[in-house]
C-alpha positions as CSV (number, residue, x, y, z in Angstrom):
1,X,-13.9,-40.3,79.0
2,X,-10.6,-38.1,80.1
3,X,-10.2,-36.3,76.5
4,X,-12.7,-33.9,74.9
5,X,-13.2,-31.7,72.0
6,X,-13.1,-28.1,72.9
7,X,-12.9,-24.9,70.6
8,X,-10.1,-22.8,72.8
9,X,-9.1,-19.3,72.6
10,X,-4.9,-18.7,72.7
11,X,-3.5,-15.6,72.8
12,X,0.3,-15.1,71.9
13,X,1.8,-12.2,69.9
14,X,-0.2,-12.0,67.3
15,X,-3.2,-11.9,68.7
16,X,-6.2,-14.3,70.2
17,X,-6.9,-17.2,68.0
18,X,-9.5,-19.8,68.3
19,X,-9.6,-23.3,67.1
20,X,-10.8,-27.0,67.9
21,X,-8.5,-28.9,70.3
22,X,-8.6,-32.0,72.0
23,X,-8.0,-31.3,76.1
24,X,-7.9,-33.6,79.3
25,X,-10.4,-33.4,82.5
26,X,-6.9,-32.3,84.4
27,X,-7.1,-29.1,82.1
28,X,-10.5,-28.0,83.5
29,X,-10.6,-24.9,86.2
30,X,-11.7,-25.3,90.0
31,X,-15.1,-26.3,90.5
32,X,-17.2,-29.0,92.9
33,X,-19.5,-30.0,90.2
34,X,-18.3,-32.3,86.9
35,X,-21.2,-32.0,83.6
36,X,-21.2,-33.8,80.7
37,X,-22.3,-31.4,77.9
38,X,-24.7,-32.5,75.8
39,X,-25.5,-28.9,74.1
40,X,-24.6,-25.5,74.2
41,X,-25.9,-22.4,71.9
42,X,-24.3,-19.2,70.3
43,X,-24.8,-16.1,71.8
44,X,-23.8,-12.5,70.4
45,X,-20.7,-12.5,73.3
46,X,-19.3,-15.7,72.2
47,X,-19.2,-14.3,68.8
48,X,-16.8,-11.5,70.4
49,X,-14.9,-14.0,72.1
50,X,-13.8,-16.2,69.5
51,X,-13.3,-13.3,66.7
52,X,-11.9,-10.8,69.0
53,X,-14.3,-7.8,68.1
54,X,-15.0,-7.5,71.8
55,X,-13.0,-7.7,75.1
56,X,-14.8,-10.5,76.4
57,X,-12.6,-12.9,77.6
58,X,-10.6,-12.3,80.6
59,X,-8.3,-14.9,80.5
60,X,-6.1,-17.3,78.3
61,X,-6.5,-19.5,77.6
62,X,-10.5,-19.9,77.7
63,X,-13.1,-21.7,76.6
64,X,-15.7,-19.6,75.0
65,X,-19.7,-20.5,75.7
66,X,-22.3,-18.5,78.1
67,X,-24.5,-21.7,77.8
68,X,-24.4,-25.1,78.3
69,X,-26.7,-28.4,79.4
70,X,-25.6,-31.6,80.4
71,X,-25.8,-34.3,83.1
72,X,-23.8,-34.2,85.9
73,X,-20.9,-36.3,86.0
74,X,-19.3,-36.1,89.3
75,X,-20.8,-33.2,91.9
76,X,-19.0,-32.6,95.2
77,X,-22.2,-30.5,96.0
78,X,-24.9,-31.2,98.1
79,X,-28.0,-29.6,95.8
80,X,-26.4,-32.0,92.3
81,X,-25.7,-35.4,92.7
82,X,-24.2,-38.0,89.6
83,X,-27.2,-38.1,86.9
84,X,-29.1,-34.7,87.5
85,X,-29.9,-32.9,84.0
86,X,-28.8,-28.9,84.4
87,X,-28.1,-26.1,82.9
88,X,-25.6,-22.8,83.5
89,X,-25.7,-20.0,81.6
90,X,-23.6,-16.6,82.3
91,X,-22.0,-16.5,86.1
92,X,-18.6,-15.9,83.9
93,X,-18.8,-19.0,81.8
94,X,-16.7,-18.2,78.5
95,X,-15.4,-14.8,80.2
96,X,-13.2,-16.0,83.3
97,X,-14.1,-19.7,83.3
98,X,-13.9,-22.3,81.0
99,X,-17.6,-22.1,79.3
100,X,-19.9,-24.7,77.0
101,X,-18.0,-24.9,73.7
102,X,-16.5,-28.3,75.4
103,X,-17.8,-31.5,75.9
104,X,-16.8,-31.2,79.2
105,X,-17.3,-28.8,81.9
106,X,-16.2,-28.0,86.0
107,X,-18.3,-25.8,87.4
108,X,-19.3,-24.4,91.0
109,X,-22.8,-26.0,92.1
110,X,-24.1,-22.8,92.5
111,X,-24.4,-21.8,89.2
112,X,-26.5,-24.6,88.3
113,X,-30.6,-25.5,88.2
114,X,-32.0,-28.7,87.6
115,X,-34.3,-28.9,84.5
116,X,-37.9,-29.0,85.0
117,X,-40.1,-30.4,82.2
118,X,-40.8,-30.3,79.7
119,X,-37.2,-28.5,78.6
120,X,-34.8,-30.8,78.1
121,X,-31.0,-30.2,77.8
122,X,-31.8,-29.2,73.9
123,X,-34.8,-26.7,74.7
124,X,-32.6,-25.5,77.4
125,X,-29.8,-24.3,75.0
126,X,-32.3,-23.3,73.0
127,X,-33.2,-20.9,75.6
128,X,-30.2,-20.0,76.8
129,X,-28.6,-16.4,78.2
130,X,-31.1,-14.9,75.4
131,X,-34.0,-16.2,76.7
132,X,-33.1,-16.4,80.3
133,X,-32.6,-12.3,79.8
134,X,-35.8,-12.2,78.3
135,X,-37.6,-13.3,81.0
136,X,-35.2,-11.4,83.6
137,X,-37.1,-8.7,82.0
138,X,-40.3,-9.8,81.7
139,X,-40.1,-10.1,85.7
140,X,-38.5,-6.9,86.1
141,X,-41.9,-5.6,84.5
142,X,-44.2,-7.4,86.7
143,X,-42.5,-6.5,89.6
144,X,-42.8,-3.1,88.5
145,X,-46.5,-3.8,88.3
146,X,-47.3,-3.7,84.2
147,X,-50.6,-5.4,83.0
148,X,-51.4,-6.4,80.0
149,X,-54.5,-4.1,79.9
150,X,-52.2,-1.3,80.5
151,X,-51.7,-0.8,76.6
152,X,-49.0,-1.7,73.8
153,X,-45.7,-3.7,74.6
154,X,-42.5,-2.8,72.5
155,X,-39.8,-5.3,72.0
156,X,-36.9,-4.0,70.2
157,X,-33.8,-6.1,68.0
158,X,-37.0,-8.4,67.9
159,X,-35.5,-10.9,65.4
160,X,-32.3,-11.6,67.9
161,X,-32.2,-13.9,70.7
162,X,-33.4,-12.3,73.5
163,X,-35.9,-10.5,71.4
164,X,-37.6,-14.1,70.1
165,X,-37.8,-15.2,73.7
166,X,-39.5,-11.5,74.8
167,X,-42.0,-11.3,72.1
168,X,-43.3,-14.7,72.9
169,X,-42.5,-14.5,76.5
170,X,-45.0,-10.9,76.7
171,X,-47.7,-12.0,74.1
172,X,-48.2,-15.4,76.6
173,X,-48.5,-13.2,79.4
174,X,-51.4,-12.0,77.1
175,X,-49.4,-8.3,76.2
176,X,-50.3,-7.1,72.4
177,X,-46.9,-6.8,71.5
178,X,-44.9,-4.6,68.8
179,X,-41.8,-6.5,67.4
180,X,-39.3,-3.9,66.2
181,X,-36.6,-5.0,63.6
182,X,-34.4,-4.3,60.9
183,X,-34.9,-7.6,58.7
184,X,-38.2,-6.7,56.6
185,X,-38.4,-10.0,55.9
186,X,-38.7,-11.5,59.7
187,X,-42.5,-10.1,59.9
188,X,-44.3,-13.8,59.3
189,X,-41.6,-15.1,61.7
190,X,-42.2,-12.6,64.8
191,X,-46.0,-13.0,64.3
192,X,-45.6,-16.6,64.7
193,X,-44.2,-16.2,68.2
194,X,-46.9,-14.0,68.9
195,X,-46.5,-10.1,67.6
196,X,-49.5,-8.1,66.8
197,X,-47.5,-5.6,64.9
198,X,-44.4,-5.0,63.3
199,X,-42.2,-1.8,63.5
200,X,-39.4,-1.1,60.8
201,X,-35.9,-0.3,63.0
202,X,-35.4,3.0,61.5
203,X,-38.8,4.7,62.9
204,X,-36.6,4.7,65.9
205,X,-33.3,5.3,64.9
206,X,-32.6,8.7,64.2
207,X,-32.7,11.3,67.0
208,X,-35.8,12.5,68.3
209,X,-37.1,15.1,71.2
210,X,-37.2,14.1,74.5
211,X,-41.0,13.8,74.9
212,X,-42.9,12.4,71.8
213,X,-46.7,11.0,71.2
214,X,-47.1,8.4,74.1
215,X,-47.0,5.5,72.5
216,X,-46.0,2.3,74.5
217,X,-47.1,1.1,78.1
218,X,-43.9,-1.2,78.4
219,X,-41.1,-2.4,76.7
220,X,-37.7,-4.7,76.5
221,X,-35.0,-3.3,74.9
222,X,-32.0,-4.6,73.5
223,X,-30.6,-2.2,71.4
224,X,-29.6,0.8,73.8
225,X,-28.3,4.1,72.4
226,X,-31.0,6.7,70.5
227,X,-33.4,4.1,70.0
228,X,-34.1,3.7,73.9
229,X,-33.9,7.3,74.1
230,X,-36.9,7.1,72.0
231,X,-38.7,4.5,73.5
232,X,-38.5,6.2,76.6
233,X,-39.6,9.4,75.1
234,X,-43.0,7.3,73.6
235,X,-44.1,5.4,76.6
236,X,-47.0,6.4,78.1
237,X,-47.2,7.7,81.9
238,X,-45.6,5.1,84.6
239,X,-44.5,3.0,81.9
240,X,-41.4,1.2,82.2
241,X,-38.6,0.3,80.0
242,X,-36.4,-3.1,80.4
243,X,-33.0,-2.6,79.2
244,X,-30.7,-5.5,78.5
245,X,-29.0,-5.2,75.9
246,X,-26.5,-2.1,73.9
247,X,-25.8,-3.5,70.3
248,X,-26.7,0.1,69.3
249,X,-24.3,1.7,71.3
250,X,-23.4,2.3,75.4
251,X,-24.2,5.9,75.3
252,X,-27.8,6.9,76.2
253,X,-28.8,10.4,74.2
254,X,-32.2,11.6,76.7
255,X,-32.6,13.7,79.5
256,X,-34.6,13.6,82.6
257,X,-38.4,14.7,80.5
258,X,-39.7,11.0,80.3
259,X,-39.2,10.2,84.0
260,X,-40.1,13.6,85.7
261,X,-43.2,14.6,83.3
262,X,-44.2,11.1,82.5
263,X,-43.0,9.1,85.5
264,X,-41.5,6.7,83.3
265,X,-39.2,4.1,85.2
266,X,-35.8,2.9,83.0
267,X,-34.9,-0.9,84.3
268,X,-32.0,-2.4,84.7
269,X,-31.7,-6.1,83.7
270,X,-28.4,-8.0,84.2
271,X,-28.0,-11.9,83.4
272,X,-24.2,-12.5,84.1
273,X,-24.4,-12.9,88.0
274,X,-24.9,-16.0,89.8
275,X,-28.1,-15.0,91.8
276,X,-29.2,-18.6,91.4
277,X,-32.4,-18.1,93.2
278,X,-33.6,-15.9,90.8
279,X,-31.9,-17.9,87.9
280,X,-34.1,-21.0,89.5
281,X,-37.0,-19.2,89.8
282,X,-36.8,-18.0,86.1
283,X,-36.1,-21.6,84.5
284,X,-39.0,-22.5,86.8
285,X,-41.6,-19.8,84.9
286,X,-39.9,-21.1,81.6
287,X,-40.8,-24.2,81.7
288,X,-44.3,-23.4,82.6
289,X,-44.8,-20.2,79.8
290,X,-43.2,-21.5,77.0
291,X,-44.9,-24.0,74.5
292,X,-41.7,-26.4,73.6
293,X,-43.2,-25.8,70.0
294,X,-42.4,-22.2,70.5
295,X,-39.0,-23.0,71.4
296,X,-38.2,-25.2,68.9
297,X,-39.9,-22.1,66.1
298,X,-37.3,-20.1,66.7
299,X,-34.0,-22.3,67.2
300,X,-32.1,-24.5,64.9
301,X,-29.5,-27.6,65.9
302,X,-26.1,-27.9,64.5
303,X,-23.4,-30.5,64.8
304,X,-19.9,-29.4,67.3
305,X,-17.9,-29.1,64.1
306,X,-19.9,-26.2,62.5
307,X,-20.1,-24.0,65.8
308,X,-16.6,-21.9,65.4
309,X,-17.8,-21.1,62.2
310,X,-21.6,-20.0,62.9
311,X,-19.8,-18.4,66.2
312,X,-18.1,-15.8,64.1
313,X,-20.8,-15.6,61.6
314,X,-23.1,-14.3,64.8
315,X,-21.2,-10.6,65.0
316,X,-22.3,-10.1,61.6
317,X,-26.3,-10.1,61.7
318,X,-26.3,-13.3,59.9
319,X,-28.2,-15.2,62.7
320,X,-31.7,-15.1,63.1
321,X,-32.9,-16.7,66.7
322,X,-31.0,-19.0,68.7
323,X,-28.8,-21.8,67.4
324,X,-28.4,-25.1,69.5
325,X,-24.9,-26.8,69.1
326,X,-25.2,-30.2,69.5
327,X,-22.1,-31.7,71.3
328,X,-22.2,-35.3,69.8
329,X,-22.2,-36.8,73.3
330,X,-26.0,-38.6,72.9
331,X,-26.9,-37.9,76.3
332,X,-30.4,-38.8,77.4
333,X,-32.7,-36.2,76.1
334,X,-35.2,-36.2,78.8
335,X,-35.6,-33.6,81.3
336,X,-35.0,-33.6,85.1
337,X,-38.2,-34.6,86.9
């Protein structure tokens, strides 16, 4: 196959607009690795991209999608070879390079891992940037040297993507975990990936002191803005915070109490960067921590010709978990072995 469907972003005077078109393997960027995709998923970023709400994309044309899973087509590297089942996420993809919303992708081998079972290229999208980030931070925490005995875990934007994947990544690590969120009507969900307890959104939205009743031993944070300031002003003494995410804003309202008087440490988590031996060594602990019934709890599968659509729909709330897009391509589903 030489054509493929691909939703591409233009950009002329009026503005950026995306739509499906049908493209040819000579339009595809640099790269020493062919895939076939079988899936890719919607992520918060690709909802910028293809509405324009955010400056995402850094070049036009582009091909939107931080995800995608395939089989290798053609590979010019020596780690991939014609037939491997893999799966990129961030490294760019949908920013600077032609990303998953294709049914064919170009890529550099070292942006790629094999699958291990029992994901498969479905599970994978599935898991995706959201839950690859979630367990960026979940290691971020161990490294830092959190233990499960050490008291209460927070997970904030809980309902969301990389929130699913934290609540059930920390309650398998055996963590009693509070799920913060806005959606009253997501408890039954969040306790089915493993919460203990439920916090309503707004008990940490509106500003607070710097130091507050110690509350939390750890926590992954999506949200950014006052309510981190918050959760770092409730966790207890050399707690740590995970921040990944900054839907509630890039500004960060605290001061220097929590990690002076508390010894609180604030971490860092970033998940667009090749770094493919961590990225490896992440898939690696995926596919051994999380139950593929777990995965499939919190994601649903829709055909290529919905995804613009649901893309868009993503900036508004108005997705709960992770949504697979199935690229119509009937790949095997097994996994790499």
């Amino acid at each position: 196959m030489t054509e493929f469907r691909a939703i591409r972003i233009d950009k002329n005077d009026d503005g950026q607009h995306a739509e499906y078109v049908v493209m040819h393997q000579r339009d595809l960027m640099d790269g020493d690795v062919d895939v076939d995709v079988a899936f890719s998923a919607i992520n918060y970023k690709d909802g910028l991209a293809v509405t324009g709400k955010g400056p995402v994309v850094r070049r036009f044309p582009m091909i939107p999608g931080v995800d995608l899973a395939g089989r290798v087509s053609r590979s010019a590297h020596p780690e991939f070879a014609k037939g491997d089942i893999v799966v990129a996420t961030g490294c760019g993809l949908g920013e600077a390079h032609y990303g998953g919303f294709a049914q064919k992708a170009r890529l550099s081998g070292d942006w790629l891992a094999k699958l291990l079972p029992p994901l498969t290229p479905a599970r994978a999208m599935a898991v995706g940037t959201a839950g690859l980030t979630a367990m960026f931070c979940a290691l971020a925490l161990e490294r830092h040297g959190a233990r499960p005995q050490d008291g209460l875990a927070v997970v904030t934007g809980s309902a969301g993507g990389v929130g699913s994947f934290a609540v059930a990544l920390l309650a398998k690590a055996g963590w009693r975990v509070a799920a913060v969120t806005g959606r009253a009507g997501e408890g039954d969900y969040l306790k089915r990936l493993g919460a203990a307890e439920i916090i309503a959104r707004e008990e940490l939205a509106a500003p607070g002191k710097p130091l507050q009743t110690q509350r939390f031993a750890v926590g992954i944070d999506t949200v950014g803005g006052v309510t981190l300031a918050n959760l770092l002003a409730q966790t207890r003494f050399d707690g740590a915070i995970a921040a990944c995410g900054n839907v509630g804003g890039m500004e960060l309202p605290a001061n220097l109490a929590p990690f002076i008087l508390r010894g609180v440490s604030l971490l860092g988590v970033e998940s667009v960067r090749p770094r493919i031996a961590l990225r490896r060594a992440a898939w690696a602990r995926i596919a051994e921590d999380l139950d593929p019934a777990v995965i499939d709890a919190m994601s649903e599968t829709i055909p290529f010709d919905e995804a613009l659509a649901r893309a868009r729909s993503i900036v508004n709330g108005k997705i709960r978990g992770r949504v697979v897009i199935d690229m119509g391509l009937n790949l095997p589903a097994q996994s790499a072995g």
